[in-house]
ZAMARGU-4260 file (C-alpha; in steps of 0.2 Angstrom, whole numbers, plus 5000, padded with zeros to 4 digits):
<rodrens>
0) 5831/5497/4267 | 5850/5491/4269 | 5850/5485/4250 | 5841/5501/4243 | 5827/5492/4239
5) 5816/5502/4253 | 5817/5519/4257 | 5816/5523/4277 | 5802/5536/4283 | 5814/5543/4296
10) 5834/5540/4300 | 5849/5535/4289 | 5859/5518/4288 | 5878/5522/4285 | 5886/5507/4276
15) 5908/5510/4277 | 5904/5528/4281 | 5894/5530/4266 | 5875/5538/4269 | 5863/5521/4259
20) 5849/5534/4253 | 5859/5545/4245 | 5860/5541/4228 | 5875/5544/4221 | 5882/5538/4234
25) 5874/5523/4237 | 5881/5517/4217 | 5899/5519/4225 | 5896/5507/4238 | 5885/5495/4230
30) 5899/5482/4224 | 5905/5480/4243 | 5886/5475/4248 | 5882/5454/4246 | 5863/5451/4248
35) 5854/5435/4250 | 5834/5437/4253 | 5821/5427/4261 | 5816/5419/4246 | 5826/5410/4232
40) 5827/5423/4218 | 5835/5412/4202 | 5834/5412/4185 | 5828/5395/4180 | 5834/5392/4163
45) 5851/5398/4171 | 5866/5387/4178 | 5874/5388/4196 | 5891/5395/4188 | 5880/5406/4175
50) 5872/5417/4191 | 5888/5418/4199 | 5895/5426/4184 | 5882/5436/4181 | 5882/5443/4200
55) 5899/5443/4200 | 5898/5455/4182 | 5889/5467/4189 | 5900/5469/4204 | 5913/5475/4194
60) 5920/5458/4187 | 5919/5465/4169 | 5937/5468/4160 | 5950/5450/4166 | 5941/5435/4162
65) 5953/5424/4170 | 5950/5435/4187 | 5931/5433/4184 | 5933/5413/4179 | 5946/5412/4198
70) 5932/5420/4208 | 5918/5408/4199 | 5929/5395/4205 | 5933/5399/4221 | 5914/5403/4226
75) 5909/5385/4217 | 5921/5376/4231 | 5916/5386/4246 | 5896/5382/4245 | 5901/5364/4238
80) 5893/5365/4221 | 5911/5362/4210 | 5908/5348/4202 | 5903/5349/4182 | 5887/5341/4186
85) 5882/5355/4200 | 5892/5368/4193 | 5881/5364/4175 | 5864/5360/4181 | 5851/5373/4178
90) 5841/5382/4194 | 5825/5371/4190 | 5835/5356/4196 | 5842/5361/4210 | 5837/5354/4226
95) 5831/5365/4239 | 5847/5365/4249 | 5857/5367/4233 | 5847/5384/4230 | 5850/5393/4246
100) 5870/5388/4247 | 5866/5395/4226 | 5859/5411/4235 | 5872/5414/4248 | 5884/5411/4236
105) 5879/5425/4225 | 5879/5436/4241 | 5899/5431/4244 | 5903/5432/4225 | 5915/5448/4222
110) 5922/5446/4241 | 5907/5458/4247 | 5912/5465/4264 | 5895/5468/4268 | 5886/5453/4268
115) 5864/5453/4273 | 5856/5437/4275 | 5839/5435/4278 | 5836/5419/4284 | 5849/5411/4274
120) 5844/5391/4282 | 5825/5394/4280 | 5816/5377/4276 | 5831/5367/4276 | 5835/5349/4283
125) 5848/5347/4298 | 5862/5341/4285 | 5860/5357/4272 | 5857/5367/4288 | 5875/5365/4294
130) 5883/5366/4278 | 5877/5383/4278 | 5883/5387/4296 | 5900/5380/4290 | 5899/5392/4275
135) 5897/5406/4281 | 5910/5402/4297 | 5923/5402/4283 | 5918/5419/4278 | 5918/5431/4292
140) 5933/5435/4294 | 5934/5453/4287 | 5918/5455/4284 | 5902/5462/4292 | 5890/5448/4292
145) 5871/5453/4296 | 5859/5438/4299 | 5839/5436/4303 | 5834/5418/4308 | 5819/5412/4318
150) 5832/5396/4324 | 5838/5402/4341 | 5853/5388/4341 | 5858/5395/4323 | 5860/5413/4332
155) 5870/5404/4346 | 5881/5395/4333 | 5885/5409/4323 | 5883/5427/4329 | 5895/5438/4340
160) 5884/5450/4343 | 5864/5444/4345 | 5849/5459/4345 | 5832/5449/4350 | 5816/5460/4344
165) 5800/5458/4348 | 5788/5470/4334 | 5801/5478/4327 | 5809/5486/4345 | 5826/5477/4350
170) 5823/5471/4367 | 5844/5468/4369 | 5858/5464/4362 | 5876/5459/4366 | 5886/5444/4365
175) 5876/5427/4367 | 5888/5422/4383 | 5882/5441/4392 | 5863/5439/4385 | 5864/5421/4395
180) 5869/5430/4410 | 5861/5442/4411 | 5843/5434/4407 | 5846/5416/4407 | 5843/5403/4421
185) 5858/5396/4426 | 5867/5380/4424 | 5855/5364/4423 | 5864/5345/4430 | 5856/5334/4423
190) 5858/5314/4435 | 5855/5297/4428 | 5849/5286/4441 | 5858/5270/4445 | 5847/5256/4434
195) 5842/5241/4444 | 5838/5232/4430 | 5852/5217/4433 | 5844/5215/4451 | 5854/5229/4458
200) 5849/5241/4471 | 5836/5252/4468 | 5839/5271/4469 | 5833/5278/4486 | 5828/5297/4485
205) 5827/5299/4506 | 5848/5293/4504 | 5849/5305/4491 | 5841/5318/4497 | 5852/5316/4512
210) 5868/5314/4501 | 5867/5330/4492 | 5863/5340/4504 | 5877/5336/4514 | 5888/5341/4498
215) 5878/5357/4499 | 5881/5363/4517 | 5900/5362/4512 | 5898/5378/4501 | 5883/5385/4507
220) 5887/5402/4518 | 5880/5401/4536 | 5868/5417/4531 | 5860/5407/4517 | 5861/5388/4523
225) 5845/5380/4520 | 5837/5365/4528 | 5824/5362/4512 | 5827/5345/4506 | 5824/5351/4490
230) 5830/5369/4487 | 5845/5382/4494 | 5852/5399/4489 | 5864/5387/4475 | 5854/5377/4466
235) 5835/5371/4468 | 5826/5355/4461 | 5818/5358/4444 | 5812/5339/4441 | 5812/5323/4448
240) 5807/5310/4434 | 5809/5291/4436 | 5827/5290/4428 | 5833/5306/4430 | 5832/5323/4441
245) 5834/5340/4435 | 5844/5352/4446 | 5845/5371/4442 | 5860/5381/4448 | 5859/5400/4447
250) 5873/5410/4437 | 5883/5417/4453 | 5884/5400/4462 | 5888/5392/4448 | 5903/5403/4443
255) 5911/5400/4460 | 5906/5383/4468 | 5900/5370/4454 | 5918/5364/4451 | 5919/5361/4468
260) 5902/5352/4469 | 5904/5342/4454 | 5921/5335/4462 | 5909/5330/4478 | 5897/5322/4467
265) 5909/5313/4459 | 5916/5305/4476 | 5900/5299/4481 | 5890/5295/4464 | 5888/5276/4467
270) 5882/5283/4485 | 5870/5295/4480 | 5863/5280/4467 | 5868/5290/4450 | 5873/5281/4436
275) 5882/5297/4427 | 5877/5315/4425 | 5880/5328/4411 | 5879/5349/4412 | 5871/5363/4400
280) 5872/5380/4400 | 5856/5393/4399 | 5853/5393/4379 | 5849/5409/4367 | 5830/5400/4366
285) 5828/5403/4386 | 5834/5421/4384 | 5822/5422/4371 | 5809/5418/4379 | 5812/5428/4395
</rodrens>
C-alpha cells in the first residue's frame, strides 16, 4: 500500500506531506520512494549495472549521462558489486546474496529518501547477512528507512524506532533500549566456575551460596532483605548447571546497584570459586516474546 501497488480499504498514508492514493499526486513523489520486495524481482538476461540504470532511468536519471554513469558507480561500490566481473554478470548468475544487495541497491539508486524493505536479509547466510546490515547503516542518514524482518537481532542492530505486531495490530513500539525496559527481563550474569581439572579445588555451592549473599545484604534495603539462599528483591537464580550459573537481576536493581555488586564479585571471585563472568542485557527476542 506504501508503493501504490495496493489500494487501502480505509485510511490514508502520507509520504513527505504528499496523500499516496491520490493519483496525480502520488507520480510527484514516486522518484523520492526506493523499494526492495520480499522476493527477488530481476531480469535475467540483464546485468547488475544494466538494472541499476534502468531504476535509476526511471527515477528521473534521463537527460546527463555522465550523472546517470556517477550514480551507477557509486551504488555498485556501496553494495560491493564494482568489480567488471560483478558489475557485467547477468542476474542468472548471481549468487543468492549477490541478488538481494542487487535488489536493495536498486531501492537506494536515485538517492531515494524513502526507502521500504521488506525483509531485505531473507534466506541469507550470517556473512551476506551483515554486509547487508552494513549497507544499509551507511544510508540512513537523511533518509526514512522502513524495514520488516522476522530476525529479532537484525531489528536490534538496525532500527531506531521498533513496532512488534502480532496479526497485523502493533502491540508497541519505541526505541529498542525503552521496549527492553519496559517489557524485558532484566540483566542476566552469567559465572564460570572455577575448573578443577588440574587437581584444584572443587567449586563448593554451600560457600558460594554464603559468599553471594553476603555481597547482597550490602545493598539490599532492611524492608526487602531476604534470607533465601537463592532469590532477593535484586536478582534471583535462573539456573545452576555444572559449569556455570545463571543469575537474573531485575531492570531497577540493576540500574542502581550492579556496578557496585560487580566490584564485590570481583573481590571475592577466587573465594566464591568463579573462574570469570560475562553480563547481557534483556534482547528485542525476549521482548518479543513477552
Amino acid at each position: 500500500m506504501m508503493c501504490g501497488i495496493y489500494t487501502p480499504d480505509s485510511g490514508t498514508v502520507h509520504i513527505l506531506d504528499t496523500n499516496m492514493h491520490s493519483p496525480s499526486s502520488f507520480a510527484s513523489i514516486r522518484s523520492t520512494i526506493g523499494f526492495c520486495p520480499q522476493q527477488n524481482i530481476l531480469y535475467d538476461e540483464l546485468t547488475v549495472r544494466q538494472h541499476l540504470r534502468l531504476i535509476a532511468q526511471i527515477k528521473g536519471f534521463n537527460e546527463n549521462e555522465q550523472e546517470l554513469e556517477s550514480e551507477i558507480d557509486r551504488v555498485c561500490s556501496l553494495i560491493g558489486l564494482t568489480s567488471d566481473v560483478d558489475g557485467n554478470k547477468c542476474a542468472r548468475h548471481l549468487s543468492g546474496g549477490m541478488k538481494r544487495r542487487l535488489c536493495v541497491g536498486m531501492a537506494l539508486v536515485g538517492d531515494s529518501r524513502i526507502i521500504l524493505l521488506d525483509e531485505p536479509t531473507s534466506g541469507l547466510d550470517p556473512y551476506n547477512r551483515r554486509c547487508l546490515w552494513d549497507i544499509i547503516r551507511k544510508c540512513k542518514r537523511g533518509r526514512t528507512i522502513i524495514l520488516t524482518t522476522h530476525y529479532m537481532e537484525e531489528a536490534d542492530a538496525l532500527a531506531d524506532r521498533l513496532a512488534l505486531l502480532h496479526h497485523g495490530r502493533v502491540k508497541c513500539c519505541g526505541t529498542p533500549l525503552f521496549l527492553k525496559d519496559t517489557y524485558g527481563s532484566g540483566y542476566r550474569l552469567t559465572l564460570a566456575k572455577e575448573d578443577n581439572s588440574d587437581g584444584g579445588p572443587s567449586f563448593d555451592w554451600p560457600k558460594f551460596q554464603r559468599v553471594w549473599n553476603e555481597i547482597l545484604m550490602k545493598y539490599e534495603t532492611p524492608s526487602s532483605s531476604s534470607s533465601s539462599t537463592s532469590s532477593s528483591s535484586l536478582c534471583f537464580i535462573e539456573s545452576h548447571l555444572m559449569h556455570e550459573i545463571c543469575i537474573r537481576f531485575a531492570n531497577d536493581a540493576a540500574a542502581t546497584q550492579l556496578s557496585l555488586i560487580l566490584n564485590d564479585l570481583d573481590e571475592r571471585k577466587s573465594e566464591m570459586g568463579i573462574r570469570s563472568y560475562g553480563i547481557s542485557s534483556s534482547t528485542v527476542e525476549e521482548v518479543f516474546l513477552r
